[in-house]
C-alpha positions as CSV (number, residue, x, y, z in Angstrom):
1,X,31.9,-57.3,-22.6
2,X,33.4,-58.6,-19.5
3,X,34.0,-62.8,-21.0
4,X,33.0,-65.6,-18.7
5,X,35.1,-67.2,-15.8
6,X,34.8,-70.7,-15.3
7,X,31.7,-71.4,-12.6
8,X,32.7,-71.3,-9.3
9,X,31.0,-74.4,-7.3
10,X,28.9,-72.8,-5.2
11,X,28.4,-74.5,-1.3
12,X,28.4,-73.7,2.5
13,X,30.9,-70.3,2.4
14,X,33.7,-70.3,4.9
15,X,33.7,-67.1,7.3
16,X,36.8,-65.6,5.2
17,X,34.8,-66.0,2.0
18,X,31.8,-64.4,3.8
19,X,33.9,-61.3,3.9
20,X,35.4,-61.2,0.6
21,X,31.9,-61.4,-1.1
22,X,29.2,-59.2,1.5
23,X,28.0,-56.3,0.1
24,X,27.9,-52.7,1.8
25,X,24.3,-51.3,2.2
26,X,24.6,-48.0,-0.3
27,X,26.4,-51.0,-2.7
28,X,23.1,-53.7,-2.4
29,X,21.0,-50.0,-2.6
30,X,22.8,-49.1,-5.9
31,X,22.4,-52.5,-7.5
32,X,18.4,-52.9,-6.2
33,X,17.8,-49.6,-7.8
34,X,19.5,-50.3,-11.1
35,X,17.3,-53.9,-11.4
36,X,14.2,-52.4,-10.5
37,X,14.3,-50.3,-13.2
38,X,13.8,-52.8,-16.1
39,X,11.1,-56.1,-15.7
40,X,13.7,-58.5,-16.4
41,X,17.7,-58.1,-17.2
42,X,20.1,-60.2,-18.7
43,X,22.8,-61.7,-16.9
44,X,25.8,-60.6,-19.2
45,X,24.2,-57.2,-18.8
46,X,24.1,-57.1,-14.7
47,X,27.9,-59.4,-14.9
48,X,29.0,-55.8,-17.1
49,X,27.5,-53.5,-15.0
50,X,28.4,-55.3,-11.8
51,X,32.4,-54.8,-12.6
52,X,31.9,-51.9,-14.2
53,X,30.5,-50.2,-10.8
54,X,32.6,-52.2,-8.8
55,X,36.1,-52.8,-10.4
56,X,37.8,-53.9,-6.9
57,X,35.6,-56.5,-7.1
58,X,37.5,-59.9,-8.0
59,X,35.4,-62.2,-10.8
60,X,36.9,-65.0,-9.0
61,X,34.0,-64.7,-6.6
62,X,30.9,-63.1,-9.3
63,X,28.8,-66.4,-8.5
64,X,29.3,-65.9,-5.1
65,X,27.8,-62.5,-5.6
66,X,25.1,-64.1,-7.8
67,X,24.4,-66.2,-5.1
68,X,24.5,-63.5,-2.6
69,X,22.0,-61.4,-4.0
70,X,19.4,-64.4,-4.5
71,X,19.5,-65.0,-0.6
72,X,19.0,-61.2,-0.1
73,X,16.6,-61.5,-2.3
74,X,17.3,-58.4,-4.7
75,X,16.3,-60.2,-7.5
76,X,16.2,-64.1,-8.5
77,X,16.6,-66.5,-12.0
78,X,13.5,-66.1,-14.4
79,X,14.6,-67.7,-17.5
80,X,17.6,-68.8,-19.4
81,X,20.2,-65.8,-18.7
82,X,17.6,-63.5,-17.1
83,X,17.5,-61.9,-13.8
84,X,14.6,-60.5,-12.5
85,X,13.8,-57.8,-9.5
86,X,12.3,-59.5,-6.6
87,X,10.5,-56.6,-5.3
88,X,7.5,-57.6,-3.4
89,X,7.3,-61.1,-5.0
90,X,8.3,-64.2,-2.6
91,X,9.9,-67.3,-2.3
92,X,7.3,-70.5,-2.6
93,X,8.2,-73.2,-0.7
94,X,6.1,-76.4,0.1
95,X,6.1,-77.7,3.9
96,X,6.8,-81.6,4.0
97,X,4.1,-81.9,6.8
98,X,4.5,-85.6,7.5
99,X,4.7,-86.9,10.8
100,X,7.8,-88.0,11.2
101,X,7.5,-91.7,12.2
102,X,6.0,-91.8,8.2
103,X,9.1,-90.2,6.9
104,X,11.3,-92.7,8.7
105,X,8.9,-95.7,7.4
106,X,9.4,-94.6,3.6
107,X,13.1,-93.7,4.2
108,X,13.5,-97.2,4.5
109,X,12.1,-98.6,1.4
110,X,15.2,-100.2,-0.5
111,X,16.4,-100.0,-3.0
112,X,16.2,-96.3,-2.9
113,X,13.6,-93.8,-4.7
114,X,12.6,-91.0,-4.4
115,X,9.0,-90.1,-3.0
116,X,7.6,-86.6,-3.7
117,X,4.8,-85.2,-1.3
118,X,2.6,-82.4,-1.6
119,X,-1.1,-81.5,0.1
120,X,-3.3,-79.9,-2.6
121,X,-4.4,-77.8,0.2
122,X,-1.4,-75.7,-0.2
123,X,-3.2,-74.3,-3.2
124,X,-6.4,-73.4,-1.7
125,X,-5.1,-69.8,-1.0
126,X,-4.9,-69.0,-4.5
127,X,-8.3,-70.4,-5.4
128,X,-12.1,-68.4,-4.9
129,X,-13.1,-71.6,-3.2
130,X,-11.1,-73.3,-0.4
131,X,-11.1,-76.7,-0.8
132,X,-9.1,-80.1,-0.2
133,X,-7.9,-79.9,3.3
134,X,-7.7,-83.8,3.3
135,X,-5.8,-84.7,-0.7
136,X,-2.4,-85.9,-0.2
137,X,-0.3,-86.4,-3.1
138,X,2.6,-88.6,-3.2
139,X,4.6,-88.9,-6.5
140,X,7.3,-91.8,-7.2
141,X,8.9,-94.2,-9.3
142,X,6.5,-96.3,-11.0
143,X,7.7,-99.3,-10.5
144,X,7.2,-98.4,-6.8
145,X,3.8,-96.9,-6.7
146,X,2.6,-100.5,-5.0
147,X,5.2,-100.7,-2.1
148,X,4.4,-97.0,-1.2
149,X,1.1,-97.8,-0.9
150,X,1.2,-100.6,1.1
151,X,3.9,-98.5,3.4
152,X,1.0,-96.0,3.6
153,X,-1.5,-98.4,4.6
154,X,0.9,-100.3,7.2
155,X,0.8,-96.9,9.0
156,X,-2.4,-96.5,9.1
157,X,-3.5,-94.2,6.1
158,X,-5.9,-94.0,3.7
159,X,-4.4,-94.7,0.7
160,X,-4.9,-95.2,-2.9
161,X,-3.8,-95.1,-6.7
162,X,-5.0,-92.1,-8.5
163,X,-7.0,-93.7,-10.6
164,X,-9.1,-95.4,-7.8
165,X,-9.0,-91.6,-6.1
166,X,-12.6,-90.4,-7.8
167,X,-14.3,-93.6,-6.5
168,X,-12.9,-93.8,-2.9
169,X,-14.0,-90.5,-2.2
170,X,-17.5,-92.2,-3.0
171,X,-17.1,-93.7,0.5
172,X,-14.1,-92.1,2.1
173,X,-15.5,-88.5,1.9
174,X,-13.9,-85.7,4.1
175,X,-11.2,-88.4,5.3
176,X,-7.4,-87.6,4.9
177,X,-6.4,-89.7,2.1
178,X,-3.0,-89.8,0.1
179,X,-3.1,-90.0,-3.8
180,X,-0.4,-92.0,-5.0
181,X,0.8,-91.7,-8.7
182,X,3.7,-91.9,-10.8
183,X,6.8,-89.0,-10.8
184,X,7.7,-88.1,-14.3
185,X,11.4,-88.4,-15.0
186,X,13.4,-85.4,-14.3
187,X,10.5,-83.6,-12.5
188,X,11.5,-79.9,-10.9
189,X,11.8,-81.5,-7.0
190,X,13.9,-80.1,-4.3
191,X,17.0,-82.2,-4.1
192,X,18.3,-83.1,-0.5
193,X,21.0,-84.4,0.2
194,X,21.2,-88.0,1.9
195,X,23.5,-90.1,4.1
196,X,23.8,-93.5,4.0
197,X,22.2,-95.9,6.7
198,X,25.1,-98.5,6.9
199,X,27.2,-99.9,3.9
200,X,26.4,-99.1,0.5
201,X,22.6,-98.5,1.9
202,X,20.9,-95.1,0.7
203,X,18.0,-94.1,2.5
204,X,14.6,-93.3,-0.2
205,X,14.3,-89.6,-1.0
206,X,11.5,-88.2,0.7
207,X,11.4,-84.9,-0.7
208,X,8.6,-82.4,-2.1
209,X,7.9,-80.1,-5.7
210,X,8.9,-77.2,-7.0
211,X,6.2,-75.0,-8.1
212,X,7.4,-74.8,-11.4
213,X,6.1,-78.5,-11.8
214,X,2.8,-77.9,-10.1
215,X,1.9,-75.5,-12.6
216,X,2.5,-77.4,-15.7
217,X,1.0,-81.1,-13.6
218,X,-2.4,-79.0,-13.0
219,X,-2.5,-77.8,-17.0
220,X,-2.0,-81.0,-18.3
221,X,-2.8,-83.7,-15.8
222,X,-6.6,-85.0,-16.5
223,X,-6.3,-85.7,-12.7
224,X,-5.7,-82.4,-11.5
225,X,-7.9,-80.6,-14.4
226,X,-11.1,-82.8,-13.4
227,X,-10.5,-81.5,-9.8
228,X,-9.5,-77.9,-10.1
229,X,-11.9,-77.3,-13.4
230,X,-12.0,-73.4,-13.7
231,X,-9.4,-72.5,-10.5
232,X,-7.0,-73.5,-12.4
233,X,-6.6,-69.4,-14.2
234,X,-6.8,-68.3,-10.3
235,X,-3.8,-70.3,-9.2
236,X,-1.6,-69.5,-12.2
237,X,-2.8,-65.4,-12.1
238,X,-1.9,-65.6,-7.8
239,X,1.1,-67.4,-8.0
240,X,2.3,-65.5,-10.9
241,X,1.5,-62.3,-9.3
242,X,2.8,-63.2,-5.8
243,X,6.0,-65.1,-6.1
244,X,8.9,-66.0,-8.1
245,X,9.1,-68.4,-10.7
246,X,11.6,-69.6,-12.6
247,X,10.3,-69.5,-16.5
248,X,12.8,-71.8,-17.6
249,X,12.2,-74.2,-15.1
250,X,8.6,-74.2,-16.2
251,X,9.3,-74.7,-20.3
252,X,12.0,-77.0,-19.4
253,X,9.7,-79.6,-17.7
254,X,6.1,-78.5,-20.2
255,X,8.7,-79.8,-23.4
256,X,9.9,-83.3,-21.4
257,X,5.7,-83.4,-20.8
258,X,5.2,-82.6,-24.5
259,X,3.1,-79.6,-23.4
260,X,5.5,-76.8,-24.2
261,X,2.9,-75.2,-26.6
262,X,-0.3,-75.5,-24.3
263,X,1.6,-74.0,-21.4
264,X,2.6,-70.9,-24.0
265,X,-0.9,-71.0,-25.0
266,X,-2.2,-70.7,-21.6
267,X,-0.2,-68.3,-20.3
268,X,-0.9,-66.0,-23.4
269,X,-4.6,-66.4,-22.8
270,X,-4.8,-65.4,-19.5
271,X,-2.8,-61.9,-20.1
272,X,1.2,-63.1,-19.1
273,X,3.9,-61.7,-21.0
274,X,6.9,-64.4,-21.0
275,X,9.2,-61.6,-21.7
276,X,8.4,-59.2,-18.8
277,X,7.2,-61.7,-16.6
278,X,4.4,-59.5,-15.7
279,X,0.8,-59.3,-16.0
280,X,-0.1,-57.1,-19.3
């Protein structure tokens, strides 16, 4: 077995690198037919069989390769040390569809948060019925739930705690509104990167989810289960079936939500197999 180097940081590649670490075509072929043989393979494995097929390649650069083959998307991280073919499966990625004159407001909420925003319609798709065009969720600190609501409102929207959500829509039906509740600490967001504003002033984090938190939120949040009721077995069977998730990601976030066991439970009932990650 081939023993660890120490992890390269992986970040914007300079040309030269570029050339060191591309692939040739019958190269990517030979590893995409090698990983679409098996449902899931472990990384020691592929790191093996990677030198062992190439030996002129350097292990200076093998997470530039790893990270090579996840934008070419040959295959992409399932779980803890396991790499899986990406075949037909895609990348899921939410839109921030704010206007930006809203972004800019909540950028300048100081000191700095971060604010995570999602529309539930972006799960409609994966549902039998196609519903909430107009539920905005915005996730932060909270300690700050109050100032980003008032933010909200001083532009104009309709906006509310989640708790008031279910009696609003009492009067406020078919209007746009945002849902604001609290982030859970350590929640599976997109990090971006910020600059600061002027000195020693960070601008808020206006960001959105990862899937992998949606799909433990909708299982365990009262919020999302009194909404979504009996969707909830279509979204997890469509996105399951249609894109690539990270398992671990998933597990990581259900055991800092104490639902590790539920989410296992469900994913059992409705016919996943972890260990593949396919369908049975």
């Amino acid at each position: 077995m081939i023993k660890s180097n120490k992890r390269v940081k992986i970040g914007k590649q300079p040309d030269y690198l570029k050339m060191v670490i591309e692939m040739k075509k019958y190269e990517l072929e030979m590893i995409k037919e090698t990983i679409d043989r098996v449902d899931v393979m472990r990384e020691d494995d592929f790191r093996e069989y990677f030198f062992r097929m190439f030996p002129n390649r350097s292990e200076r650069y093998y997470y530039y390769y790893l990270l090579d083959f996840y934008r070419r998307n040959v295959f992409y991280k399932y779980d803890i040390n396991k790499l899986k073919a990406s075949k037909d499966r895609l990348k899921f990625n939410f839109e921030l569809n704010i206007d930006y004159a809203l972004k800019a407001y909540l950028e300048r909420i100081h000191p700095s948060i971060i604010i995570s925003i999602w529309n539930l319609y972006d799960l409609s798709n994966f549902m039998s019925l196609q519903l909430f065009s107009n539920i905005i969720i915005v996730e932060t600190n909270s300690y700050a739930k109050e100032i980003v609501v008032n933010c909200l409102l001083d532009m104009g929207k309709i906006a509310v705690y989640e708790e008031d959500y279910f009696t609003m829509m009492k009067y406020q039906r078919n209007r746009e509104i945002y849902v604001v509740r609290s982030i859970n600490e350590d929640s599976p967001v997109v990090r971006r990167s910020v600059t600061h504003v002027g000195r020693n002033i960070k601008p808020s984090i206006i960001t959105v989810p990862k899937i992998e938190k949606i799909l433990v939120d909708i299982l365990v949040e009262d919020f999302y289960i009194t909404l979504l009721g009996d969707e909830i077995s279509s979204i997890y069977f469509n996105i399951l079936k249609k894109y690539q998730i990270n398992m671990s990601t998933i597990f990581r976030y259900a055991k800092k939500r104490y639902s590790y066991q539920k989410v296992r439970d469900f994913l059992t009932n409705i016919g996943f197999d972890c260990e593949r990650g396919e369908f049975q």
